[in-house]
C-alpha atoms as a printed R data frame, in Angstrom:
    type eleno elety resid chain resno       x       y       z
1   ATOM     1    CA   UNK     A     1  -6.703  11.762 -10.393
2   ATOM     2    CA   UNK     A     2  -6.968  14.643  -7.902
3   ATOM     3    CA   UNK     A     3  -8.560  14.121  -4.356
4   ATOM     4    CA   UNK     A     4  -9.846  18.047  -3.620
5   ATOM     5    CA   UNK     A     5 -13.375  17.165  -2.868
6   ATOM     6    CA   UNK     A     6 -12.503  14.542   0.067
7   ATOM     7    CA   UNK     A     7 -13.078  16.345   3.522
8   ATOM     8    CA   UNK     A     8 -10.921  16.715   6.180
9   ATOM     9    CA   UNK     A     9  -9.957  13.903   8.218
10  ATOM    10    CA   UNK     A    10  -8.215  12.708  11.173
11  ATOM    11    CA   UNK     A    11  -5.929   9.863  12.594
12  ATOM    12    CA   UNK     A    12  -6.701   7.942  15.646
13  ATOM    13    CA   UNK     A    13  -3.354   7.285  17.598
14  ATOM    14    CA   UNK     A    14  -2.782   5.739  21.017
15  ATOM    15    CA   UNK     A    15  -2.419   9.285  22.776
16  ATOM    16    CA   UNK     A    16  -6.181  10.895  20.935
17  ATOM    17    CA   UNK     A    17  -7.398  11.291  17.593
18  ATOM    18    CA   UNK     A    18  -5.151  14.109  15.817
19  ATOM    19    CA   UNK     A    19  -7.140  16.299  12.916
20  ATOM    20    CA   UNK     A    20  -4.900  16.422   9.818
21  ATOM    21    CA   UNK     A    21  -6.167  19.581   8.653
22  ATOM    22    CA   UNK     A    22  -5.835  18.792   4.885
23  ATOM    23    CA   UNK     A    23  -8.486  18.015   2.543
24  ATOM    24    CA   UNK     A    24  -6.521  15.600   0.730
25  ATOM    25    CA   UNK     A    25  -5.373  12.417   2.492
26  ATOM    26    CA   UNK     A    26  -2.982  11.651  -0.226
27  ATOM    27    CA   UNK     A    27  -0.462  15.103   0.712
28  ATOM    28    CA   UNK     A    28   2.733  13.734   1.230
29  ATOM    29    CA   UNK     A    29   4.186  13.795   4.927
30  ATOM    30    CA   UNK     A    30   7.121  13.189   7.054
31  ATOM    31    CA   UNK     A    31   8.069   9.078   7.324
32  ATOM    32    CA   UNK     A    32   7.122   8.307  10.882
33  ATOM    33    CA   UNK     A    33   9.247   7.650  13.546
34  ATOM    34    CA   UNK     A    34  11.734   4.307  13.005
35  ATOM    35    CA   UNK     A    35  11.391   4.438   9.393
36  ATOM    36    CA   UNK     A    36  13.309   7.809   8.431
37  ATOM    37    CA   UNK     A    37  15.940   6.145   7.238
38  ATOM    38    CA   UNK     A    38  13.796   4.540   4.828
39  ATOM    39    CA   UNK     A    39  13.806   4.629   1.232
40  ATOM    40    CA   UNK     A    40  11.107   4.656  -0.795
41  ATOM    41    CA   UNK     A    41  10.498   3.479  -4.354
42  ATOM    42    CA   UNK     A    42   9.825   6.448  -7.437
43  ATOM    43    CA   UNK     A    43   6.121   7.109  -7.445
44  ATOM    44    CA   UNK     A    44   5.863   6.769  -3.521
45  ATOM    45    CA   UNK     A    45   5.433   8.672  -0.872
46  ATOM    46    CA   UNK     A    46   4.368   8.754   3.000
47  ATOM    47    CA   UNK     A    47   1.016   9.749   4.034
48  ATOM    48    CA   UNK     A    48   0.527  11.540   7.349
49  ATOM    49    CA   UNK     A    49  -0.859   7.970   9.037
50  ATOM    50    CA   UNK     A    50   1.914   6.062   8.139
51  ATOM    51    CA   UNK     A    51   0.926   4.635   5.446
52  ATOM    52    CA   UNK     A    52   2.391   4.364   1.915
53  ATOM    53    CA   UNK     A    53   1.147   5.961  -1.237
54  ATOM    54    CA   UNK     A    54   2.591   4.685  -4.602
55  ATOM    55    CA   UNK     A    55   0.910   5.384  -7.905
56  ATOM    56    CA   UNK     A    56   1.096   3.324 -10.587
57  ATOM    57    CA   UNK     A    57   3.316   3.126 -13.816
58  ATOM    58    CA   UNK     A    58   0.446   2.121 -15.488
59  ATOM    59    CA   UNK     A    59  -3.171   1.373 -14.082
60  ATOM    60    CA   UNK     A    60  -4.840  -1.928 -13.691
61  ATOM    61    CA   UNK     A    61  -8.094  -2.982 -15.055
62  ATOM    62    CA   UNK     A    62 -10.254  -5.593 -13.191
63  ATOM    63    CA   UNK     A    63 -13.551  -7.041 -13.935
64  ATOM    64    CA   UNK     A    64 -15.466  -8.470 -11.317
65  ATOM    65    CA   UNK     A    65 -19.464 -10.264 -11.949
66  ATOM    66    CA   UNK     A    66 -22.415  -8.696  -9.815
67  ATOM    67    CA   UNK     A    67 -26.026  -9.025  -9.449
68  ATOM    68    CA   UNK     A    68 -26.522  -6.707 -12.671
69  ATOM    69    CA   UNK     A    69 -23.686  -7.981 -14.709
70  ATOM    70    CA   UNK     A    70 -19.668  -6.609 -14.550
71  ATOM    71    CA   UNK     A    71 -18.059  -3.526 -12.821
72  ATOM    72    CA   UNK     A    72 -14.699  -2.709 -14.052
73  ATOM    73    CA   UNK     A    73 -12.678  -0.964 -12.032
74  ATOM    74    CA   UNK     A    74  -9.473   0.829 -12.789
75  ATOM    75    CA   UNK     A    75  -6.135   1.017 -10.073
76  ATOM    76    CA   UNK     A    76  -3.778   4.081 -10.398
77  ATOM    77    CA   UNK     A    77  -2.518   3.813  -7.085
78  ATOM    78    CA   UNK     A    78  -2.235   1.621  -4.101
79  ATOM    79    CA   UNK     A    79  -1.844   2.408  -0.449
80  ATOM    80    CA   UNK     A    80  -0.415   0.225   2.183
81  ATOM    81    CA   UNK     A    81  -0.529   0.197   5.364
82  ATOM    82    CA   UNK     A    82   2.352  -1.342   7.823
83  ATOM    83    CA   UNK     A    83   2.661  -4.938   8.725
84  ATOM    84    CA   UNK     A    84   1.836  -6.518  11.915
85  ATOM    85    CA   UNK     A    85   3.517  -9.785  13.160
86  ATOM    86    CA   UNK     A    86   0.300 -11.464  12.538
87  ATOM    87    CA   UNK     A    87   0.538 -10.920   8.744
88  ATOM    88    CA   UNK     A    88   4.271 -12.012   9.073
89  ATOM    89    CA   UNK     A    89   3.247 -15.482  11.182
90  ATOM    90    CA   UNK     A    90   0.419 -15.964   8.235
91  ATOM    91    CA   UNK     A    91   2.374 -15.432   5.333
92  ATOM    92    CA   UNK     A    92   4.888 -18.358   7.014
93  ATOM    93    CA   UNK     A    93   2.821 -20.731   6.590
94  ATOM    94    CA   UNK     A    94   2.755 -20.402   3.007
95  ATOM    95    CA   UNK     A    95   5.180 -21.518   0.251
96  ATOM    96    CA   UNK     A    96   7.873 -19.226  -0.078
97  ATOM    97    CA   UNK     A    97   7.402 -18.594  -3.395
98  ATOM    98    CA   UNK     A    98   3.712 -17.103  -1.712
99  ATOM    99    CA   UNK     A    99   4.905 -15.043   1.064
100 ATOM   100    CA   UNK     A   100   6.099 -12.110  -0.586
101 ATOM   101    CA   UNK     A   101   2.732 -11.893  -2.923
102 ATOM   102    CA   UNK     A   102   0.823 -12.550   0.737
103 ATOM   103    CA   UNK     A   103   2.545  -9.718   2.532
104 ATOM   104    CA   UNK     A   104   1.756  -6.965  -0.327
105 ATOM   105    CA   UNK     A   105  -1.462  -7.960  -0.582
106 ATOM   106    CA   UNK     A   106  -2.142  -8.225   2.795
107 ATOM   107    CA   UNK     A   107  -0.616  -4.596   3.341
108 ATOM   108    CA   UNK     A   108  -2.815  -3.426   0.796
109 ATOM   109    CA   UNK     A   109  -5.360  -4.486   2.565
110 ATOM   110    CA   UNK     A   110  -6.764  -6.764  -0.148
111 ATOM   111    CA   UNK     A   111  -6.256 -10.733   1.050
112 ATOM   112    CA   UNK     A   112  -7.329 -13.337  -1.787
113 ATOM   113    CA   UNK     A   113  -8.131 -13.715  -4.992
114 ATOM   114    CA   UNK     A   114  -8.881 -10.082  -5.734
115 ATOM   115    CA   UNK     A   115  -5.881  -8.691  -4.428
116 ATOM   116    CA   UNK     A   116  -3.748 -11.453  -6.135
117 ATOM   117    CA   UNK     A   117  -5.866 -10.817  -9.263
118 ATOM   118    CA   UNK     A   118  -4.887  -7.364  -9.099
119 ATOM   119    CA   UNK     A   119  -1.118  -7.929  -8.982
120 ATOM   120    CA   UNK     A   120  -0.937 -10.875 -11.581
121 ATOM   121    CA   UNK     A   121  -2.264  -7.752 -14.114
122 ATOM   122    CA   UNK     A   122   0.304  -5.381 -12.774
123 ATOM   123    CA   UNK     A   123   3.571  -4.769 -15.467
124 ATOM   124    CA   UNK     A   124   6.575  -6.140 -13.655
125 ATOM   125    CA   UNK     A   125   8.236  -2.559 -12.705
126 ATOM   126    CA   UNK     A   126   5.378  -1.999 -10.540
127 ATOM   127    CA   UNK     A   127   5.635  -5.783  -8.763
128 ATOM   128    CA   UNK     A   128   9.376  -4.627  -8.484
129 ATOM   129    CA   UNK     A   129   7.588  -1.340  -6.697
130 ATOM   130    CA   UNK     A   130   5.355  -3.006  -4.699
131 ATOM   131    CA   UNK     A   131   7.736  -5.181  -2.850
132 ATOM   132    CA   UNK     A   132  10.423  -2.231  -2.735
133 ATOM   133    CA   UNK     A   133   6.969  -1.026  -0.215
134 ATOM   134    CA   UNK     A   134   6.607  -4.684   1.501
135 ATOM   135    CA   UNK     A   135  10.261  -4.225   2.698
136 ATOM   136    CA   UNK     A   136  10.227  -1.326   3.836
137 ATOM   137    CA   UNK     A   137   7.512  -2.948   6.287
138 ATOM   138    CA   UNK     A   138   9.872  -5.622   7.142
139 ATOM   139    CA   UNK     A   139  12.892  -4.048   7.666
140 ATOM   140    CA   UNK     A   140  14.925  -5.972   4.429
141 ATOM   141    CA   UNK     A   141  14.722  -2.932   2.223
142 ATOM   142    CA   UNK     A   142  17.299  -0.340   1.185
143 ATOM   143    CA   UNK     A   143  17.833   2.740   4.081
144 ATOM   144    CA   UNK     A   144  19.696   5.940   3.713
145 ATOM   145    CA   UNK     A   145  23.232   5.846   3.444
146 ATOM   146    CA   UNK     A   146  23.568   2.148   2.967
């Protein structure tokens, strides 16, 4: 799936907006700062917001009812973005068989039963993936060197 026709964007930070001057918002870039050590899982890469990119072994078909029937829609790749102490305080309270589900989906950006949906059709190499990405959020995956 190429990305070419998505304009240029930009990043909103603390200190001003930055522009990325790329078309594509899917170009791979440096990890940010505190997670350089950090290694990621094949098929995964930074983006230039700090979030993580990571395409799929093999994409994921959903089918969800509408007003004028189904829409199917197909998942090659997922991004995440990093996780806040809010997400860690409501995955807690949560079975702990739950949490790690709660935190990907939650750092997908996709809370409930679509987002849970989605992974429950994923093969297991890319649940294996997909939490390789949740701990890099929270600090308990592999770094560099170790």
């Amino acid at each position: 799936m190429t990305h070419g026709h998505l304009p240029p964007f930009s990043v909103s930070h603390d200190s001003g907006t930055i522009d990325m001057g790329s078309p594509d918002p899917f170009t791979r870039a440096e990890a940010p700062p505190g997670y350089e050590d950090s290694e990621l899982p094949p098929g995964a890469h930074w983006l230039a917001d700090g979030r993580i990119y990571l395409k799929l072994l093999r994409p994921v078909m959903q089918t969800f009812a509408n007003q004028t029937g189904q829409t199917e829609k197909v998942t090659d790749h997922l991004i995440f973005r990093e996780l806040l102490g809010a997400d860690l305080f409501e995955a807690g309270t949560l079975p702990r068989a739950s949490q790690m589900r709660d935190l990907a989906c939650r750092s997908m950006g996709n809370v409930g039963p679509v987002g849970e949906g989605l992974l429950r059709k994923m093969p297991a190499r890319d649940i294996a993936r997909v939490m390789a990405v949740v701990m890099v959020f929270t600090g308990t995956g592999l770094t560099t060197g170790q």
